[in-house]
C-alpha positions as CSV (number, residue, x, y, z in Angstrom):
1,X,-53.3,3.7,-53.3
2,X,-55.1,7.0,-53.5
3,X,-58.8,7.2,-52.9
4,X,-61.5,7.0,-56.0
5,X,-62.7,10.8,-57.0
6,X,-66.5,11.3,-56.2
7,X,-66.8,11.9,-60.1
8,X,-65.8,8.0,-60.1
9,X,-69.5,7.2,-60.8
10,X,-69.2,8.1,-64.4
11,X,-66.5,5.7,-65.0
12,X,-68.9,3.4,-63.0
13,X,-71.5,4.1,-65.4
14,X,-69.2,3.4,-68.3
15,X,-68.4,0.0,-67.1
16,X,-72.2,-0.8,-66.6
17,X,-72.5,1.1,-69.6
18,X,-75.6,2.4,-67.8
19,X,-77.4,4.4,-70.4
20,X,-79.2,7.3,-68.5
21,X,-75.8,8.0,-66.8
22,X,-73.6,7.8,-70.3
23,X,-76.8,10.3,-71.9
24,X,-75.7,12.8,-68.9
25,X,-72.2,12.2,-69.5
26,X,-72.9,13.6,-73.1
27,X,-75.4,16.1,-71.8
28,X,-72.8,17.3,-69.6
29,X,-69.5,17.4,-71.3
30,X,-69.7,16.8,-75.0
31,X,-70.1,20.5,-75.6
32,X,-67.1,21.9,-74.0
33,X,-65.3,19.2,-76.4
34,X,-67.4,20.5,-79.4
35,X,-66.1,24.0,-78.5
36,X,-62.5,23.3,-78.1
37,X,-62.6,21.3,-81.6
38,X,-64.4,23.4,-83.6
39,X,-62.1,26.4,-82.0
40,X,-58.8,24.6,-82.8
41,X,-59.3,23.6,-86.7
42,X,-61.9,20.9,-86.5
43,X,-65.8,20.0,-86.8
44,X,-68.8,18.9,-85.1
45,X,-68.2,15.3,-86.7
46,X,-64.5,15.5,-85.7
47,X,-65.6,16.5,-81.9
48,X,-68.0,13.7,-81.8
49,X,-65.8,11.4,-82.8
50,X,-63.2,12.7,-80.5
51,X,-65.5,12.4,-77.6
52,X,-66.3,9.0,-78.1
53,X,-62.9,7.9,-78.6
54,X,-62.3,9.3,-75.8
55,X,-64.8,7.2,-73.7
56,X,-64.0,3.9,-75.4
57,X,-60.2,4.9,-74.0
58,X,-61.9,6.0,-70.3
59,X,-63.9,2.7,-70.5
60,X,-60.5,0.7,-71.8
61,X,-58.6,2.1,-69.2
62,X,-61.0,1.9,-65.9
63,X,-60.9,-1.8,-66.9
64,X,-57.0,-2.1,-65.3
65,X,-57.0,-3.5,-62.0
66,X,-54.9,-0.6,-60.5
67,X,-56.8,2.1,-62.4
68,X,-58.2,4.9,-59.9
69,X,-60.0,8.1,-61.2
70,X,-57.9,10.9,-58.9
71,X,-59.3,14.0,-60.5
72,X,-62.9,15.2,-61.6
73,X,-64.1,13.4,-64.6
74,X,-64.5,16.3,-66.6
75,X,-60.8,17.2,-66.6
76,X,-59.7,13.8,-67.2
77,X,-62.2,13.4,-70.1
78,X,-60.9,17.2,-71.5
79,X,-57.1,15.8,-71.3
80,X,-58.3,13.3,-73.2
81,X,-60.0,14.4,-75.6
82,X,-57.5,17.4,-76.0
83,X,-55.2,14.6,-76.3
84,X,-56.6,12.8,-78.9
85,X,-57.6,16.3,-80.8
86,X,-54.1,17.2,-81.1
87,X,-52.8,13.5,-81.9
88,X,-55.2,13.8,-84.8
89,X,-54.1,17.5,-86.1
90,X,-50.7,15.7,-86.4
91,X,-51.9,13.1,-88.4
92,X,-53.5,15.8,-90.6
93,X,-50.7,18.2,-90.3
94,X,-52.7,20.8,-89.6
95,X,-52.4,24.0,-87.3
96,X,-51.6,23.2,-84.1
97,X,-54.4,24.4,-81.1
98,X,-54.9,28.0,-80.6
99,X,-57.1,27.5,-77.6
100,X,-56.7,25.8,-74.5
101,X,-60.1,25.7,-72.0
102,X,-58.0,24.2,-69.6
103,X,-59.3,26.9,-67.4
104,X,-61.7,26.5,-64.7
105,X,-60.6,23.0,-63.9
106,X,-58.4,21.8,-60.8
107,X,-56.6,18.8,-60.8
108,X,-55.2,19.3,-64.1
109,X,-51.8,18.1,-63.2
110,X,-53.2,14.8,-62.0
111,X,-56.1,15.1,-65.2
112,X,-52.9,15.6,-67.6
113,X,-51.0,12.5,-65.5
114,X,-53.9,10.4,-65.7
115,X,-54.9,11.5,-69.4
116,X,-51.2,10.7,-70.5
117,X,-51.4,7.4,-69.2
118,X,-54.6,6.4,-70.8
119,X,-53.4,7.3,-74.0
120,X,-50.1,5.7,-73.9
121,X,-51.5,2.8,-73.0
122,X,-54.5,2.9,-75.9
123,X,-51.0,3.6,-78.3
124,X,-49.5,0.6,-77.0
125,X,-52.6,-1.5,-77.4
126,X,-53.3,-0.6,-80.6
127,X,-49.7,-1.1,-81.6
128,X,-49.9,-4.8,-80.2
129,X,-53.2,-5.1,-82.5
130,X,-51.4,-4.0,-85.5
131,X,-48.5,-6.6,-85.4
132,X,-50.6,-9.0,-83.6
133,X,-52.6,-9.1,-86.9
134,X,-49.4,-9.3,-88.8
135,X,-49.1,-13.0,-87.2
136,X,-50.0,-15.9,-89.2
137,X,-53.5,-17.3,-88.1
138,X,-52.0,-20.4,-86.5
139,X,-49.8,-18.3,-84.5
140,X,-52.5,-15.9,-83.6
141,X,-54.4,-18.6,-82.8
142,X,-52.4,-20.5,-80.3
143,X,-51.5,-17.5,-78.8
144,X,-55.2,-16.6,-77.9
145,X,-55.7,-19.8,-76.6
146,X,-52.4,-19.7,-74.7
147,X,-53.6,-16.3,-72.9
148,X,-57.4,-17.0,-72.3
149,X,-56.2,-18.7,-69.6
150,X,-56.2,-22.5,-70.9
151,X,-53.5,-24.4,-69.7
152,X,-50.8,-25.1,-72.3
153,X,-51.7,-28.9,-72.1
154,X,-55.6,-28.0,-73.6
155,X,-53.6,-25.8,-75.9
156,X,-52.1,-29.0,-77.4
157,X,-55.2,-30.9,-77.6
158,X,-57.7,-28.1,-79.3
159,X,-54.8,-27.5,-82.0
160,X,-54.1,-31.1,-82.0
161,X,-50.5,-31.2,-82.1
162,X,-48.3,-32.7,-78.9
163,X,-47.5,-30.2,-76.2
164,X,-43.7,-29.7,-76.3
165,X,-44.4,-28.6,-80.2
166,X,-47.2,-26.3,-78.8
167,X,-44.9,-24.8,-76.0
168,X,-42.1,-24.3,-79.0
169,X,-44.1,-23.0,-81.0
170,X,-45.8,-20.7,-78.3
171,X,-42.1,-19.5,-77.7
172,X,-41.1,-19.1,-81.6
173,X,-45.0,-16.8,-81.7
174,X,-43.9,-14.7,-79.0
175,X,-40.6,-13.8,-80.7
176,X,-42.5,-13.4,-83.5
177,X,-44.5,-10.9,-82.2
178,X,-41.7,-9.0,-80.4
């Protein structure tokens, strides 16, 4: 496993969400973002709102176990937000960027690796969510119990039904799901 970038403090500081440190994330990096939105078809709003996805997605992501920031923050962060900008002008079928500031940044290839990742993974979440909610409540229900940890047996008992049915219909959830 590679070794954390120095710039792993701002994840740190995400994950303690340690104000003073997230301010001089924003201080930092938030304009370049501004810049790059408002040069490829977008606002102010739409740049702050792309900035902060994009930390919610950092924060998400530095949460994984095997997670390990390999690049400066700032490039990470750009991919991400670059990312996310053109993800949106999709969505709005809009132009598509006219301006890259990928320049002046090094580790791009492992920013773009490590951006790509993040955002696959937020997709996938977020496609879980959507069917996940899709579920009736009883099967959402025993499924959150099922993976808080809670042994299947205590599954049984809060939903008060005997185990083999809550194991069956654990099972028949899952599927459901899939």
């Amino acid at each position: 496993m590679a070794a954390p970038h120095p710039d792993f403090h701002y994840i740190q500081a995400l994950l303690d969400n340690n104000n003073k440190a997230i301010t001089e994330i924003y201080t930092r990096f938030a304009d370049r973002i501004r810049r790059f939105v408002q040069a490829n078809n977008g606002t102010a709003d739409d740049a702050r709102d792309i900035f902060q996805d994009a930390l919610i997605a950092v924060s998400r992501q530095a949460q994984r176990p095997e997670f390990v920031l390999t690049c400066p923050f700032e490039a990470y962060l750009y991919c991400i937000c670059r990312g996310k900008w053109l993800n949106e002008l999709k969505r709005r079928r809009r132009a598509a960027v006219t301006i890259s500031e990928a320049s002046g940044f090094t580790y791009m290839e492992e920013a773009d690796m490590l951006a790509e990742a993040t955002l696959r993974e937020e997709a996938r979440d977020r496609l879980f969510r959507h069917f996940f909610e899709k579920l009736a409540a009883g099967c959402r229900q025993l499924l959150q119990l099922a993976w808080s940890g809670v042994s299947m047996h205590e599954v049984s008992i809060q939903l008060g039904v005997s185990y083999g049915y809550a194991r069956k219909k654990k099972h028949e959830c899952v599927g459901q799901l899939m």
